[in-house]
KEVO-225908 format. One line per 2 residues: number of its first residue (from 1); their letters; for each residue x negated, y negated, z of C-alpha. Coordinates in Angstrom, 3 decimals. Each point is the difference from the previous one (the first is absolute). Layout:
// KEVO-225908
NUM) a) X,Y,Z ~ ... $
// end
This chain:
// KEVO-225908
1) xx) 0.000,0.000,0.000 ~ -1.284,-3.877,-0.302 $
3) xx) -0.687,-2.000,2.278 ~ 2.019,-2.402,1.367 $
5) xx) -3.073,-2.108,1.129 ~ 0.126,-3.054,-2.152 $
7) xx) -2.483,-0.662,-2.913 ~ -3.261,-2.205,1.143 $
9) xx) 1.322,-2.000,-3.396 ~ 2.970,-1.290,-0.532 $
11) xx) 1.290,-1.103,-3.755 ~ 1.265,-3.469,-0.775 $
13) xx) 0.657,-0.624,-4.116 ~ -0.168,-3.581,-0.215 $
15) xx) 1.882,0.015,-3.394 ~ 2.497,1.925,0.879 $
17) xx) 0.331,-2.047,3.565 ~ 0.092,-3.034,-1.379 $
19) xx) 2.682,0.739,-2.356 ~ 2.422,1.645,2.166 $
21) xx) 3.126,-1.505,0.907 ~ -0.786,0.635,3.753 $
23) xx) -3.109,-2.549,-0.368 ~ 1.189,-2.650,-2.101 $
25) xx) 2.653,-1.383,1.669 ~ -1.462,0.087,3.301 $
27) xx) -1.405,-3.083,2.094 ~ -3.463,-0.128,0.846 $
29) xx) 0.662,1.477,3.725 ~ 2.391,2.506,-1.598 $
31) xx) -2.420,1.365,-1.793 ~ -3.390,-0.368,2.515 $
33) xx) 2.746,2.283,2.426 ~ 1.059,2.313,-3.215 $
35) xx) -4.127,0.851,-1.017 ~ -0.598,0.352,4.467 $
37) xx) 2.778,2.345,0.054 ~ -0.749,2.458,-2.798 $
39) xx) -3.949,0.186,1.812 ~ 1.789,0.869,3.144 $
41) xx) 2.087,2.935,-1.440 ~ -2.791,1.050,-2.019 $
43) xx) -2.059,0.175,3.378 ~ 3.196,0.943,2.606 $
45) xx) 1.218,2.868,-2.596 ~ 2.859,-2.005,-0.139 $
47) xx) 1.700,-3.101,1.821 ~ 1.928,0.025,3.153 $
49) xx) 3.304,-1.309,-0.194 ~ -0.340,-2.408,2.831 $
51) xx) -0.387,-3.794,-1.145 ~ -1.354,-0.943,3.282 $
53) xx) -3.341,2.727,-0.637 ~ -0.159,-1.399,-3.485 $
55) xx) -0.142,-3.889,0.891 ~ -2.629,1.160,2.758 $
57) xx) -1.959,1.988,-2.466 ~ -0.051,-2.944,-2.842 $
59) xx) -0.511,-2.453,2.981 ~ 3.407,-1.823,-0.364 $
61) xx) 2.352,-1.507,2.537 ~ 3.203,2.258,0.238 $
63) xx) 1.645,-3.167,-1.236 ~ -2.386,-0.635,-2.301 $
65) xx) 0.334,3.782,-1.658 ~ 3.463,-0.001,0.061 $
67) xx) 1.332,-2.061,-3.467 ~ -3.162,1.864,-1.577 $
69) xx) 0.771,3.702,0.572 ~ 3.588,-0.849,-0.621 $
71) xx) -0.738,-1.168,-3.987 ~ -2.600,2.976,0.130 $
73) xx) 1.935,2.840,1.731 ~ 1.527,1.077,-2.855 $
75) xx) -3.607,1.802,-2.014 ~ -0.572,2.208,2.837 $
77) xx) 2.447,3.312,0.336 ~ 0.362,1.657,3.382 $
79) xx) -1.133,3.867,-0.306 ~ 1.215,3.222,2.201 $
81) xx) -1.845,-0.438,2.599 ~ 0.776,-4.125,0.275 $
83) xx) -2.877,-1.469,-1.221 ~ 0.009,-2.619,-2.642 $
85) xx) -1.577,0.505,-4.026 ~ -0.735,-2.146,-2.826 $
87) xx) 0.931,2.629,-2.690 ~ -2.819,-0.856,-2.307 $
89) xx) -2.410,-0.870,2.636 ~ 0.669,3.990,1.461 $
91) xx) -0.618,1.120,-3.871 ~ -2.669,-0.976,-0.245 $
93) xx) -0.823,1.643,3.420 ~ 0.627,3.484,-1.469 $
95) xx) -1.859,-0.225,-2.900 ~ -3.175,-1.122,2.082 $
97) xx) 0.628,2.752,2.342 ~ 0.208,2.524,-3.038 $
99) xx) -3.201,-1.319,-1.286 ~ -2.188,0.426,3.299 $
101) xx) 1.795,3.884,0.555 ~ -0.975,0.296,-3.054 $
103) xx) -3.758,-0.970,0.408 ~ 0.363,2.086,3.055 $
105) xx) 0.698,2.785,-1.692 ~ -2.935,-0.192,-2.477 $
107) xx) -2.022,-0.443,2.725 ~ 0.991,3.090,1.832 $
109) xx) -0.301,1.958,-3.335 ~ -3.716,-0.989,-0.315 $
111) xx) -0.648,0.918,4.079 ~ 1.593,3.396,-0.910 $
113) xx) -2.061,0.522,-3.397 ~ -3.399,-0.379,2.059 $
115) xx) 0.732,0.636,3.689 ~ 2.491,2.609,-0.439 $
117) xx) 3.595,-0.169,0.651 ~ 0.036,-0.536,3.615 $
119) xx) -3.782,-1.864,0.953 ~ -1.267,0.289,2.830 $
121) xx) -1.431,-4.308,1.020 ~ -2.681,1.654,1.869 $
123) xx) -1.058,2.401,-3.126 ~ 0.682,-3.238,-2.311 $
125) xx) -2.465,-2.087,2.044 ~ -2.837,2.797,0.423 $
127) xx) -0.023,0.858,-3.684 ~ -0.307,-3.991,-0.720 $
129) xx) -2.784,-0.386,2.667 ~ -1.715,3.093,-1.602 $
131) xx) 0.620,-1.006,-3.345 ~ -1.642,-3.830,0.877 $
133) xx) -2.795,2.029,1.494 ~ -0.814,1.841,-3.072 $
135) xx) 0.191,-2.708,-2.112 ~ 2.374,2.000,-2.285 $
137) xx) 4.266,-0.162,0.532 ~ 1.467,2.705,2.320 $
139) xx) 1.604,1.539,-3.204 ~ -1.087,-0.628,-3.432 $
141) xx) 2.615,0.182,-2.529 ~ -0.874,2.586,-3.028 $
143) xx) 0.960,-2.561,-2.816 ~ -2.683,-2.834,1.795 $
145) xx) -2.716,2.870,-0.063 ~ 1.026,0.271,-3.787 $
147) xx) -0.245,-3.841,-0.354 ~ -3.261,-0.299,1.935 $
149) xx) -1.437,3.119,-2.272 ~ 0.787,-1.683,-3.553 $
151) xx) -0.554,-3.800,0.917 ~ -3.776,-0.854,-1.528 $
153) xx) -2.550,-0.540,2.352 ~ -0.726,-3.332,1.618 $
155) xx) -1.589,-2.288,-2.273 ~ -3.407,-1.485,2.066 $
157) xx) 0.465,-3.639,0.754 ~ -1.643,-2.158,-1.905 $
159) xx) -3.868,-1.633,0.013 ~ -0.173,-3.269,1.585 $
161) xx) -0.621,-2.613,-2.529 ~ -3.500,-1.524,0.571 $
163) xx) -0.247,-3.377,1.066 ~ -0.099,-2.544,-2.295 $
165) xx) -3.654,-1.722,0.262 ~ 0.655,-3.553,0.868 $
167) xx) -1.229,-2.756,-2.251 ~ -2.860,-1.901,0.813 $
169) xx) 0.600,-3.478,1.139 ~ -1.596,-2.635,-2.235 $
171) xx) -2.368,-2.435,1.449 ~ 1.214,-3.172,0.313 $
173) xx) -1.731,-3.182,-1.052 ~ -2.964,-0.978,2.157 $
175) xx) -1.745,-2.125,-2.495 ~ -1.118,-3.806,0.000 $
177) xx) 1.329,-3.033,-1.755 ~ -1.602,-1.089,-3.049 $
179) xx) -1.794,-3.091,0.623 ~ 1.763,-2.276,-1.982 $
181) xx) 2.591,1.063,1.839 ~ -1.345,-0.228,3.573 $
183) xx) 2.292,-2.940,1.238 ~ 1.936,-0.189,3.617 $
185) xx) 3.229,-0.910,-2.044 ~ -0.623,3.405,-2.461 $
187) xx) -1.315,2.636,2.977 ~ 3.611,-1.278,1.752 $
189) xx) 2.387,1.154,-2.976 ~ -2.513,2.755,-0.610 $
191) xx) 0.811,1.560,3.478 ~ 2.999,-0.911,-0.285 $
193) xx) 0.380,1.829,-3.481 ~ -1.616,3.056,2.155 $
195) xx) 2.389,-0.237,2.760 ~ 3.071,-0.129,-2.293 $
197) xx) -0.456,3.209,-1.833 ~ -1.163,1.802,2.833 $
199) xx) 3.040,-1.110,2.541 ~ 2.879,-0.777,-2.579 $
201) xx) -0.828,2.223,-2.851 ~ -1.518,3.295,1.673 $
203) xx) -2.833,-0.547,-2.734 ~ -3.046,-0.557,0.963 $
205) xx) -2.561,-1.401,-2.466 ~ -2.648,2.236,-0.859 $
207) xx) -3.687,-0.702,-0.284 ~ 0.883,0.161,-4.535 $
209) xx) 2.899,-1.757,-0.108 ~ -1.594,-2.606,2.604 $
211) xx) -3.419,-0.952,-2.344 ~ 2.402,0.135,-3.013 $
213) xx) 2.480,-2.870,1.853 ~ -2.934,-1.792,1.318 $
215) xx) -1.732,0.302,-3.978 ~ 3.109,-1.692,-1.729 $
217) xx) 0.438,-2.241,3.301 ~ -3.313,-1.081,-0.609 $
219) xx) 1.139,-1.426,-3.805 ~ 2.608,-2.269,1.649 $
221) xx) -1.820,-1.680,2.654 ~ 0.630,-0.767,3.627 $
223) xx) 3.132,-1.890,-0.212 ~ 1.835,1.800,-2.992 $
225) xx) -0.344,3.383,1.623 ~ 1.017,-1.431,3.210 $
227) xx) 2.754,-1.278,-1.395 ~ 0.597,3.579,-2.145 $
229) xx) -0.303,1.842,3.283 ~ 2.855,-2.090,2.047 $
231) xx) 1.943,0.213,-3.041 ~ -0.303,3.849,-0.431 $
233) xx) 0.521,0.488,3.984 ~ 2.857,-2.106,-0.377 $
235) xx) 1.638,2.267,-2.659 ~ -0.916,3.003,1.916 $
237) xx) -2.118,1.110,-2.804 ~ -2.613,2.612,0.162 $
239) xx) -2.462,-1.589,-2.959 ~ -0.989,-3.668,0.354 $
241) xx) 1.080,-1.568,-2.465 ~ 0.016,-3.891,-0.628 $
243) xx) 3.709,-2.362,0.003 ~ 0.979,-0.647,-3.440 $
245) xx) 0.400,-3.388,-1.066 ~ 3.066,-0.767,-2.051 $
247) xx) -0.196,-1.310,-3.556 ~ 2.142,-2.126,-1.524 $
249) xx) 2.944,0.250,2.983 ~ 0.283,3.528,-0.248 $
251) xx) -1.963,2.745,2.171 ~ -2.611,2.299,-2.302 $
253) xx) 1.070,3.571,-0.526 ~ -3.834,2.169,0.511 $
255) xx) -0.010,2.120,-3.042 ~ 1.064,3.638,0.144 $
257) xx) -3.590,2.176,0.754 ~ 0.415,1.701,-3.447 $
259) xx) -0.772,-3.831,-1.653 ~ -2.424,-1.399,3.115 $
261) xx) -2.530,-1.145,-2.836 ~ -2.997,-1.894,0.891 $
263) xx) 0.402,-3.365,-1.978 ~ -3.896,-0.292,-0.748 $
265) xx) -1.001,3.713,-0.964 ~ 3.673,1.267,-1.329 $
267) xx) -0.334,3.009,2.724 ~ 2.060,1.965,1.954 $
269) xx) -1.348,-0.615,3.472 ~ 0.883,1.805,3.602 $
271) xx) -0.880,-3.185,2.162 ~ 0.244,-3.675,-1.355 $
273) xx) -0.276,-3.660,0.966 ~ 2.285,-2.492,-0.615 $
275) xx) -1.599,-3.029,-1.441 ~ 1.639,-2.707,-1.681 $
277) xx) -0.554,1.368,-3.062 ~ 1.210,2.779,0.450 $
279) xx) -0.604,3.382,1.649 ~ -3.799,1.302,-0.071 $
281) xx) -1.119,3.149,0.628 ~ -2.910,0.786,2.482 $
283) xx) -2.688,0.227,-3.073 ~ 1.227,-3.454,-1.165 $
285) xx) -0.071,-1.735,3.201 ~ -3.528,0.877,1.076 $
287) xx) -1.287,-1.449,-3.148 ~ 1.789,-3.133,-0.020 $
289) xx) 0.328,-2.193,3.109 ~ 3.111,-0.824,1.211 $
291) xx) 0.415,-3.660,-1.396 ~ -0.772,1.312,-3.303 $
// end
């Protein structure tokens, strides 16, 4: 037989709740009291019929309860043995009961197919502790030996991957100025220049790129490639390059690197100098002076 214990769980369909004709034409404490009374038959296996218990067991005032349970009296039915029933509330009821017999059942099945039909707790618990000690389970089922017999074997784990050999740090610059260079005003924007990519750029100038900038810095003069390395800091560049001075009321365009042609050799150069007459490339500038 089932138990009459009620389910841990109890059901509520929302849709179907909130489209029943017992919910919406209820008042707010109408239905607070209707959803508190179907919890306490679900829990009391049904309700007493005694408004006085009820209004205690909601926490209402007997005058308080009363106009309530009399608009809600009529959902609950009074059984054969007096107590009170919400017939789809005890429906629902059986069907949970039928489910847990039912997994009660099963469960007694499987206790019969390995213990035998009547076990014994103490044989149950001696064959688990011996089982535990063996490090194999009390009774092995055929079709798992059968499994364990055609499964492959276990694959090996796999090789740790060697570690990757970190990269060597490049030295940073630790040269000197050029002496036509070597001015208070220059070694300020210099460090400066240093500072910036090291702090706001994570880029560190290296001991190449450092005599390269200082080479081509070296073309400009002291107070062009100061005023090329505010600018470039300024722009949160990572090159110095110098401001570009607007022609004719409207700002230059630099030319695409594909067409970055030196204007006194016709060549396709990686670093050039902007001079008046036009961009230079490193060749060009050494041999002619910077006025020229």
């Amino acid at each position: 037989m089932p138990e009459k214990r009620a389910p841990f769980v109890m059901p509520i369909y929302h849709e179907r709740l909130l489209s029943s004709r017992h919910w919406g034409g209820r008042s707010g404490p109408e239905r607070t009291a209707f959803l508190a009374l179907l919890v306490l038959e679900w829990a009391w296996d049904g309700l007493p019929d005694d408004p006085a218990l009820l209004a205690n067991g909601l926490g209402y005032t007997p005058a308080a309860f009363d106009p309530i349970w009399v608009a809600l009296r009529s959902l609950w039915d009074r059984d054969r043995t007096g107590r009170l029933r919400n017939a789809q509330l005890e429906a629902f009821r059986v069907e949970e009961l039928a489910y847990k017999e039912k997994r009660r059942i099963a469960g007694a099945k499987g206790n019969a197919a390995r213990w035998g039909s009547q076990p014994d707790p103490d044989a149950i618990a001696s064959g688990i502790a011996n089982g535990v000690a063996n490090e194999s389970p009390p009774s092995p089922s055929p079709l798992k030996n059968q499994e364990e017999e055609s499964s492959p074997a276990p694959r090996a784990p796999p090789s740790p991957k060697p570690a990757r050999a970190s990269r060597k740090a490049k030295p940073r610059w630790r040269g000197e100025i050029p002496e036509r260079l070597r001015a208070p005003v220059f070694e300020a924007a210099w460090a400066r220049w240093l500072r910036f990519r090291d702090e706001e750029l994570r880029k560190p100038v290296t001991q190449l790129s450092g005599e390269q900038a200082l080479a081509e810095l070296s073309l400009l003069g002291v107070e062009r490639s100061v005023r090329a390395i505010d600018h470039t800091i300024a722009r949160g560049w990572q090159g110095i390059r110098e401001p570009e001075v607007p022609r004719n009321g409207h700002s230059p365009q630099r030319p695409a690197a594909a067409h970055n042609r030196c204007s006194l050799c016709n060549r396709v150069g990686l670093s050039m100098i902007h001079r008046n007459s036009g961009d230079v490339c490193m060749d060009c500038a050494r041999d002619s002076p910077p006025g020229g």
